[in-house]
C-alpha positions in Angstrom: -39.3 -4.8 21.0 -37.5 -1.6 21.9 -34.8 -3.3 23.9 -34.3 -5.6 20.7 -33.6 -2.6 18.3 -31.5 -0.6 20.8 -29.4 -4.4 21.4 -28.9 -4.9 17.7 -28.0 -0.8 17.2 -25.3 -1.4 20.3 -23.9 -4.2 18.4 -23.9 -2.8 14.7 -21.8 0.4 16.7 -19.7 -2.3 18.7 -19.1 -4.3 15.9 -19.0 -1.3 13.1 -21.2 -2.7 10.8 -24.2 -0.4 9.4 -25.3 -2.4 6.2 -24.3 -0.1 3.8 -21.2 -0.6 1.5 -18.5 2.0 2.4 -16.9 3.9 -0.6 -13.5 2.9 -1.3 -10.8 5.8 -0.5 -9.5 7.9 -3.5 -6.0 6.9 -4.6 -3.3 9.1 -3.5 -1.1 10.5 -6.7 2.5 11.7 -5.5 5.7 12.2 -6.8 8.2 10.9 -4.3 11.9 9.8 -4.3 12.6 6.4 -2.6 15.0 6.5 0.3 15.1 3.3 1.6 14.7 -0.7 0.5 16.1 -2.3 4.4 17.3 -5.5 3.5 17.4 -8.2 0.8 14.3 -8.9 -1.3 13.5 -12.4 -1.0 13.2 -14.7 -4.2 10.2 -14.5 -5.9 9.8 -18.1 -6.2 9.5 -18.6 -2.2 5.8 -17.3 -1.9 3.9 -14.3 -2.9 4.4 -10.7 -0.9 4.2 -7.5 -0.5 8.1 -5.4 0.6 7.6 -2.2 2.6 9.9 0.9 1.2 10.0 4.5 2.3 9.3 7.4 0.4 9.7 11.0 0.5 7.4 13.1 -1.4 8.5 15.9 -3.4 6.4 19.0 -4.3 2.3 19.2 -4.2 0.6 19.1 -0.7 2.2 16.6 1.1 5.7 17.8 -0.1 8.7 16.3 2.3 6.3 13.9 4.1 7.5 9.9 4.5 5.5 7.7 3.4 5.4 4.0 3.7 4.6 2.0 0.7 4.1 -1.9 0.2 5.0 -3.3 -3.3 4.2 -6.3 -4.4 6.8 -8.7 -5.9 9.1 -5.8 -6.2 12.2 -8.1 -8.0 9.2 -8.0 -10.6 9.1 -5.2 -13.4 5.1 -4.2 -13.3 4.8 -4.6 -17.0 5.6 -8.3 -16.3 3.4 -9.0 -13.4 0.8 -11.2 -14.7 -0.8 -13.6 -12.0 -4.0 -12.7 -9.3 -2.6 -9.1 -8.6 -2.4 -7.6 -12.3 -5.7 -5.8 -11.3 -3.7 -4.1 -8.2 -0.1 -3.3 -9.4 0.8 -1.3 -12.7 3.0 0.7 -13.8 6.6 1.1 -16.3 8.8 0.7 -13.4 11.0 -2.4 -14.1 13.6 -2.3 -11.3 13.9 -0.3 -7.6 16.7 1.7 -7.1 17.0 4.1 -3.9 17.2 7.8 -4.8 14.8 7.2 -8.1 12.0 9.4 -8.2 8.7 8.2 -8.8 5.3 8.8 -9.4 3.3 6.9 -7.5 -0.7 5.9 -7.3 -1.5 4.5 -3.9 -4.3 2.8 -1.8 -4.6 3.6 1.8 -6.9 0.6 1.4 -3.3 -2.0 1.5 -5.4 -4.4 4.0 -8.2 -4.5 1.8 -5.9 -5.2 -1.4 -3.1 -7.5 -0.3 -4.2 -10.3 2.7 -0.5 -12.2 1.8 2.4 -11.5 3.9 4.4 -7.7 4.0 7.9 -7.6 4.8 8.4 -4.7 6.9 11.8 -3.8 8.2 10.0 -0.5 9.6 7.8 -2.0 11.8 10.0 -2.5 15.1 10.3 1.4 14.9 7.3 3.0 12.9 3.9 1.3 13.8 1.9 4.0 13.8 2.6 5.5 10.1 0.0 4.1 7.8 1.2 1.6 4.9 -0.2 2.3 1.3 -0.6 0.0 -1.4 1.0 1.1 -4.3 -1.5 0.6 -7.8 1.1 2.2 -9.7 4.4 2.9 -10.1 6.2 4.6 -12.9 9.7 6.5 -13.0 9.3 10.4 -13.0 11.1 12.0 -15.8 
C-alpha cells in the first residue's frame, strides 16, 4: 500500500497535478506606449488570432520594461468585438497605432485564454519574454 501512495505522489509531482484548482494570476494594469506592430495584420476574415506587439511601460513599478502583448483581432475596435472572445477583450481602443500610449489590463494567463493561433514576429529573437493577453485596452489621455 505504501509503495501505491508514494507511485501516485511521484506521478501527481511528475505530472504537476495536485487536485486542487490553482487561483488564476491577478491582471497586470500598465500604462505603456506601443513601439512596435512587425508586419502586416492579416484579414480578419481568414481565421481568428491573436497579433503579438511590443510595449514599453511608462511610470509605476515596472516603468521602461518591454513587454510582449497578444491582441486578439487587432484590425477590430474592442467595442465591436462581439463573437466567443467578448468575455476576454475590452476596451475603447478602436485602431493600433505605434507611439500611442495605452493603458493596458493583461493576463499572464495568454495560454489559458487564447488556444487559436498568435502571430509572433518576435519569436525568432525573443523566446524567453513571457507573452500577456491583453483583457483590456484603452488609449491613455
Amino acid at each position: 500500500m505504501r509503495a501505491i501512495q508514494c507511485a501516485a505522489l511521484g506521478l501527481t509531482l511528475l505530472f504537476g497535478g495536485t487536485g486542487r484548482a490553482e487561483k488564476p494570476a491577478e491582471p497586470l494594469q500598465v500604462t505603456a506606449r506601443l513601439q512596435k506592430m512587425p508586419g502586416k495584420f492579416p484579414p480578419d476574415d481568414l481565421y481568428d488570432y491573436a497579433y503579438v506587439m511590443k510595449y514599453q511601460v511608462v511610470g509605476g513599478k515596472l516603468d521602461k520594461q518591454v513587454l510582449l502583448v497578444a491582441h486578439y483581432k487587432p484590425l477590430q475596435p474592442r467595442a465591436k468585438i462581439k463573437d466567443k472572445m467578448r468575455q476576454h477583450v475590452a476596451g475603447d481602443l478602436k485602431s493600433f497605432k505605434e507611439g500611442d500610449l495605452h493603458k493596458l489590463t493583461l493576463s499572464a494567463e495568454l495560454k489559458k485564454v487564447w488556444k487559436g493561433a498568435v502571430i509572433d514576429e518576435f519569436f525568432a529573437t525573443d523566446r524567453k519574454s513571457p507573452r500577456y493577453w491583453c483583457l483590456r485596452v484603452d488609449l491613455a489621455k
